[in-house]
N, C-alpha and C positions, 0 to 999 in steps of 0.2 A: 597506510594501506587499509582498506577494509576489511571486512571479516571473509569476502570474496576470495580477495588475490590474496589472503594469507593463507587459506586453505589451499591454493593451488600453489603457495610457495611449497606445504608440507610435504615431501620428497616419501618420505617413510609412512609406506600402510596408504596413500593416498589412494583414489578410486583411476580407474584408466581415463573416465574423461579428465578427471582435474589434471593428471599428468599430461593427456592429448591439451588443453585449454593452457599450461605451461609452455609444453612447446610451441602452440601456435605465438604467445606473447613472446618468447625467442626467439623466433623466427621473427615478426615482425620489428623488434627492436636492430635483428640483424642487417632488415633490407635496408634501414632506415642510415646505419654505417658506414653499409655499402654504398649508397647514394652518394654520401657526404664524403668519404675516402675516393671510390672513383674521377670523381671529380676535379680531386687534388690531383692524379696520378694523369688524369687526359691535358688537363691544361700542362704539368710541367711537359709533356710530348710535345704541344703545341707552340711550346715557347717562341723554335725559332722561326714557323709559321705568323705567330703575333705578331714577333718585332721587323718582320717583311712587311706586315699588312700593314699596322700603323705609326711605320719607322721608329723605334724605339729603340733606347739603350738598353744596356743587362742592368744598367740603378731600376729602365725601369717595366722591365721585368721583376727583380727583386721586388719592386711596388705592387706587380700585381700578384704575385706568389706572400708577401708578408701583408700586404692588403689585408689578404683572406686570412690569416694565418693570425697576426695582433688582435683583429677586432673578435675572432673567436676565442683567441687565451683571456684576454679583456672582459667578455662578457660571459662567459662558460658560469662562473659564480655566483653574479646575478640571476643566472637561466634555473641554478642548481635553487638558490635560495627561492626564485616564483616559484618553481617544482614543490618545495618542501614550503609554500606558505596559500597556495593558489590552486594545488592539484596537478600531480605531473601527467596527466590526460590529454587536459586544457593545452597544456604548455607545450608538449608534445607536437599536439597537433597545430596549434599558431608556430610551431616552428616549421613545419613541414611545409606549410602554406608560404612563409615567408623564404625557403630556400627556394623554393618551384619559382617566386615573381622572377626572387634575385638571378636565378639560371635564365630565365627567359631574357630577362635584359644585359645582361651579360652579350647574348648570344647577336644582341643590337648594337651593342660599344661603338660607336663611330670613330673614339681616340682613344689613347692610352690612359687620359684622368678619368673619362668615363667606366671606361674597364673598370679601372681602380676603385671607383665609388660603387658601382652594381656586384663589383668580388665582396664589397664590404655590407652591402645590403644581406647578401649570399651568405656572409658569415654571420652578421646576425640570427640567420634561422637556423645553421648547421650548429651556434653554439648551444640553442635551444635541442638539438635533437641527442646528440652524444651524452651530454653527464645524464639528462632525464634519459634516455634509454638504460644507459647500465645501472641507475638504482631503479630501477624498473624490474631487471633482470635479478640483482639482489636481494627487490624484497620477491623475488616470485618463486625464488632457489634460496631458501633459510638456510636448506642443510649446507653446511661447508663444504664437505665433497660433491653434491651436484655444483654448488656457484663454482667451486673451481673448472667443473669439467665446461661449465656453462660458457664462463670466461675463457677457457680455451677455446671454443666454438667462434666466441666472438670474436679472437685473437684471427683464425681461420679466416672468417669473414675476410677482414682486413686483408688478405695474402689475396684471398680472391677479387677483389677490387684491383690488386695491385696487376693480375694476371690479367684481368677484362680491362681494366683502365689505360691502361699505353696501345693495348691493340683496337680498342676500339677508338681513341683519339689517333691513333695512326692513318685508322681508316680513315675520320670521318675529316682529318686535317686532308687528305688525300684526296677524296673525295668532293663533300660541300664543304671542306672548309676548316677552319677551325673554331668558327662561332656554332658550327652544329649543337588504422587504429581502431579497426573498430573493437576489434578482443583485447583491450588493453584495459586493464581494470585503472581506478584511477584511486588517486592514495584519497585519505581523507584531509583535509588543506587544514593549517596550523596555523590562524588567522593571528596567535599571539607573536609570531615572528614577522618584525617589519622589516623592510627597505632600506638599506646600508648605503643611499646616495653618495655618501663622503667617501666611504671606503671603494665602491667602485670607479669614481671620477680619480683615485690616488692610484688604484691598479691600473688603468687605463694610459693616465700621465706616466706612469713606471713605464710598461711594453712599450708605449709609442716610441720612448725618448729612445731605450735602450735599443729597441730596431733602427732606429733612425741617426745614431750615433755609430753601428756598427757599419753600416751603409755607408753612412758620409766617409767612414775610414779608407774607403776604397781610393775614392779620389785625393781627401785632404790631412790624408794620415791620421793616424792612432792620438799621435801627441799635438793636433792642432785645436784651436780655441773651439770648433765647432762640435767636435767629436766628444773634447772633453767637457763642452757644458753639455751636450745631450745626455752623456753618462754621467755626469752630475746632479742633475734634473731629476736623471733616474733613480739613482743612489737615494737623494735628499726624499723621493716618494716613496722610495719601500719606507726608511726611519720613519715619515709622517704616518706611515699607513701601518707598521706595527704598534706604535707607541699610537695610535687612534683607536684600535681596535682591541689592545691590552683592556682600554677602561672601561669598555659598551658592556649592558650586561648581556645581549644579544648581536654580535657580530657579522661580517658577514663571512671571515674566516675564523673560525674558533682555533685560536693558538696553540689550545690546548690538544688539539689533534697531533701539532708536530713534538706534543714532548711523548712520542710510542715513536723508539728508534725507526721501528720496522714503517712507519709510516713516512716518517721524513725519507728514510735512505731509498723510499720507490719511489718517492718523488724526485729527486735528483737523478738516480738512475733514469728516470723517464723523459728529464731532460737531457739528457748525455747520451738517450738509444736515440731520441726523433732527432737529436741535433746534427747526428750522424748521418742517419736514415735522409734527411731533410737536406745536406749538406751534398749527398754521393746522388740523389737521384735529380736533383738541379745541373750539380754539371757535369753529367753521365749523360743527360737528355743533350745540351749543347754541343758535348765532344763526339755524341753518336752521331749528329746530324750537322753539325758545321765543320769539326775537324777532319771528320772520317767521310762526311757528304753522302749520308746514308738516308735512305727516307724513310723518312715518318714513321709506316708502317713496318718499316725492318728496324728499325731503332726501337718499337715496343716490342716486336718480338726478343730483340734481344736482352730486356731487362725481364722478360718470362722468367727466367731460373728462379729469381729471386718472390718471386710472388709463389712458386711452386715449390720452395721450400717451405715460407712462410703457412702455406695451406698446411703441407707435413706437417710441422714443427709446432705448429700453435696447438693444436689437440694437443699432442703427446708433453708438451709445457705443462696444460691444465691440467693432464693426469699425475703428472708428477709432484705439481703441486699439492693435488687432492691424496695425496698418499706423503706429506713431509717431505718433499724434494726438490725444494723451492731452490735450494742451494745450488745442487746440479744444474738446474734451469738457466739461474743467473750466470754460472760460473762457464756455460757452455756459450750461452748468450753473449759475453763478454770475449769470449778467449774468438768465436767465429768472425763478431764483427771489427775486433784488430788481423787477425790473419786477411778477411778479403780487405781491408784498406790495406793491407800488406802487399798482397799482389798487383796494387794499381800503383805505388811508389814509384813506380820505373815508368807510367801512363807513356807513351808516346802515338804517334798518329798510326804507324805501322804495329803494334800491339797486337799480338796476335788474335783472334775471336775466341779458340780457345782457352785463351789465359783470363779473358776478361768472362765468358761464360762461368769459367770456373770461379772468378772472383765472387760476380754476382751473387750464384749458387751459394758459396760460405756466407757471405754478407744478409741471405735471406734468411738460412739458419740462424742466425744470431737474432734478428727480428723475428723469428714466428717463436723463439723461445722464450724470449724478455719479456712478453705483453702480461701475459696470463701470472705471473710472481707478482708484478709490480701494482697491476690493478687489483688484484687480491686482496696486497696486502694494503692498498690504499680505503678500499670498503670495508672492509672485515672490522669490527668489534667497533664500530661508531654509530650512533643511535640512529634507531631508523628517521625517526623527527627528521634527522639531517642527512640523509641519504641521499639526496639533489646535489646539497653541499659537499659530500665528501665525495660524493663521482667526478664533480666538477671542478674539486682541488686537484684529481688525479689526469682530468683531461687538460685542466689547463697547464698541467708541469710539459703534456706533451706538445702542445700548441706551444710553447713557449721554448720547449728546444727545436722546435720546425722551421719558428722564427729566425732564432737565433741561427739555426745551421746554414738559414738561405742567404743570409745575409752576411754570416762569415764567409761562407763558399764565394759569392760574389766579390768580398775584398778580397782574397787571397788570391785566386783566377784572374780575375780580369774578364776582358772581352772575347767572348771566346773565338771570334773571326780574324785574333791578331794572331801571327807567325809564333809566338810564343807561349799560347796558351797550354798546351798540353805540357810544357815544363813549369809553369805557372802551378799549374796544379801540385805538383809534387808536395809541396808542404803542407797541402791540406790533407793528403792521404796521409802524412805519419802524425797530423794531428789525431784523425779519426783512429789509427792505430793507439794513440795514447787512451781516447776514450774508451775504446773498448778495453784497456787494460784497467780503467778506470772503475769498469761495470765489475768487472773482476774481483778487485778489490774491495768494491764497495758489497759486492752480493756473501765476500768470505766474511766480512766487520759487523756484519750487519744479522746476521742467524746463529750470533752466541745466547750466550746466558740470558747476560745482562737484556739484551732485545728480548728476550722473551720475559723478564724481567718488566722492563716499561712498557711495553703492551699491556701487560696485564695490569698495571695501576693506572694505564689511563682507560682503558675500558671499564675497570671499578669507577673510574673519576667521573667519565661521560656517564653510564650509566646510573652513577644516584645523581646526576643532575636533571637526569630524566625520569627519575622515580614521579615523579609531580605529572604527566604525559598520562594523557587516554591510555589503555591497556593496549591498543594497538599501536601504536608509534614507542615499543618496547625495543629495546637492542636487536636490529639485525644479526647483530654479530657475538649475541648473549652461545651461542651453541657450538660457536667455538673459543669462548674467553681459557685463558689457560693453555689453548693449543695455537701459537705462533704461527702467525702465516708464513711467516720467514724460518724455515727448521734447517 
């Protein structure tokens, strides 16, 4: 960042415009979520709108939901490492421009493969918006307790898409249809970090296979040749792609990030909250409107609870975080979204509205609580140099359980227009109740000693590696080293 945006990161003693010129880049980083988030929430409303218009299966629906979904876990780290080599400005704004084509053509799709390729043009720009917006946010909120409260805002945001995005694709499926920067300071670019070609072509081969493996399970089982070479494919490119990136002296994932407990365990956690998240609003949208024959429009009202907790809940996450209360966050996070996959266990057609309003409800609180712990502790105490990088390790853990949820959800259900779907379901709700016991667990294991412990010798580690670094591309996360973002 320059000498600009790190004065308006400075929280403490700052002047009221540099605070007013902070918020306006929060704000702007926020619409830019909201954009990319709504999006995701109108089309799953749309779904069974789509597969009317261009006769399609739920595989491939799944396509156009994991479409969007792989090519952004995929590319998020390339997007973070341009940011952190090119100016996250620049990159910012070529993303912006590239989600606007992809939405336009999208809204042209004449088939289902076309959908598929213009959702993936679409995610191309949305993976450029999300990690450069949150280290954006990072370096502009140094102090830890502003970035916490910041990232609950941001957590907010996300609740608010979730509340405008099924109602406004309600409409606008109802309706026409269902095809219906400038205050941003810009980092200073770190021209000595190149392009990790090899290692993004091996993450890429990894999502693809492993989506496309869990997919095919639907139809040709778990233990058939097709399933298990795709999950082997996948397997054999994570091994290529760690043992590739151990020996770089400039990587495109820096290893050394996952040995800070507190950093790996919010990445998992964040695969295990979207894959939930990802897994109940796919076929919540199918069961609201094919098994229950609800429309469009009343089908996003009814998943409102959940986006109006998430609005709640995200703030008061961030506050709690910014005062050591990450634990609570997790631990409340975890314990809401096994209770509401709790109350859908028994889903059947005749299911009361209140039973599932109240599901919702618990299941939103658990998502407006989890975001703001997990993104924290995924920026916190890693060099600003790589601030692109390390937002974009944290978005892509979530793009990668969205993935993964849609495409479980799809095996396990079935089609949701067969006599049997709403009993179909049932094992995927006491799946989701496992993972949120999972969040649980993982948020109590994970904010001991010992985590606070390896936090603080991999931010000593990152940090004199960047002793060498312009005076600005100094540890974002030097001002809380010592203080655990996981407490």
């Amino acid at each position: 960042m320059n000498n600009q945006s790190s004065d308006a990161g400075t929280t403490a003693g700052a002047t009221p415009a540099l605070l007013g010129r902070a918020q306006v880049i929060l704000a702007t980083c926020c619409l830019s979520l909201l954009m990319v988030s709504m999006d995701v929430t109108i089309v799953n409303v749309a779904l069974p709108a789509i597969r009317r218009d261009l006769h399609t299966s739920v595989a491939g629906l799944q396509c156009s939901i994991d479409g969007y979904t792989v090519v952004v876990a995929s590319f998020l780290l390339l997007a973070g490492s341009t940011a952190d080599r090119l100016g996250q400005k620049r990159t910012f704004q070529a993303g912006l421009t590239l989600f606007s084509l992809g939405s336009l053509l999208c809204s042209l799709a004449p088939s289902t493969v076309t959908l598929v390729v213009f959702r993936m043009i679409q995610a191309l720009g949305g993976a450029m918006l999300n990690p450069v917006a949150m280290s954006i946010i990072v370096n502009t909120f140094t102090d830890p307790k502003a970035r916490a409260r910041a990232i609950g805002i941001w957590g907010a945001v996300f609740g608010v898409s979730m509340a405008i995005g099924p109602l406004v694709g309600g409409v606008l499926t109802e309706s026409i249809g269902w095809r219906s920067a400038r205050f941003i300071p810009d980092s200073l670019p770190n021209a000595r970090r190149r392009f990790d070609l090899v290692a993004q072509g091996l993450i890429v081969v990894a999502l693809a296979s492993l989506t496309s493996g869990v997919i095919d399970a639907r139809c040709s089982g778990f233990g058939s040749r097709e399933t298990l070479g795709s999950l082997a494919v996948a397997a054999a490119a994570v091994i290529a792609l760690v043992a590739y990136e151990a020996r770089r002296s400039e990587p495109l994932i820096d290893l050394r990030f996952f040995r800070s407990a507190s950093f790996s365990v919010a990445t998992v956690i964040a695969v295990l909250s979207f894959a939930s998240f990802s897994a109940s609003l796919f076929v919540n949208s199918l069961y609201l409107q094919d098994a229950r024959s609800l429309r469009a429009s009343v089908a996003g009202l009814c998943t409102l609870p959940i986006a109006l907790m998430m609005v709640i809940c995200s703030p008061l996450s961030g506050r709690l975080v910014s005062v050591g209360r990450a634990r609570v966050a997790l631990v409340v996070a975890g314990s809401a979204m096994a209770v509401g996959a709790l109350l859908l266990t028994g889903l059947r057609v005749e299911t009361s509205m209140a039973r599932l309003v109240l599901a919702y409800g618990v299941f939103g609180v658990g998502l407006g609580m989890v975001n703001a712990p997990i993104t924290n502790a995924a920026v916190s105490g890693m060099p600003r140099a790589q601030a692109g990088t390390a937002s974009a390790i944290a978005s892509t853990s979530r793009q990668v359980g969205a993935s993964l949820g849609v495409a479980i959800a799809g095996s396990i259900a079935g089609e949701a227009v067969s006599p049997g779907f709403t009993s179909s379901t049932h094992g995927l709700w006491w799946l989701l109740v496992g993972l949120g016991l999972a969040v649980v667990t993982l948020g109590l294991l994970s904010t001991g000693v010992r985590t606070k412990a390896s936090a603080e010798r991999v931010a000593h580690l990152l940090d004199a590696r960047d002793d060498s670094l312009p005076a600005n591309h100094a540890s974002f996360g030097a001002a809380s080293h010592g203080k655990p973002v996981l407490q």
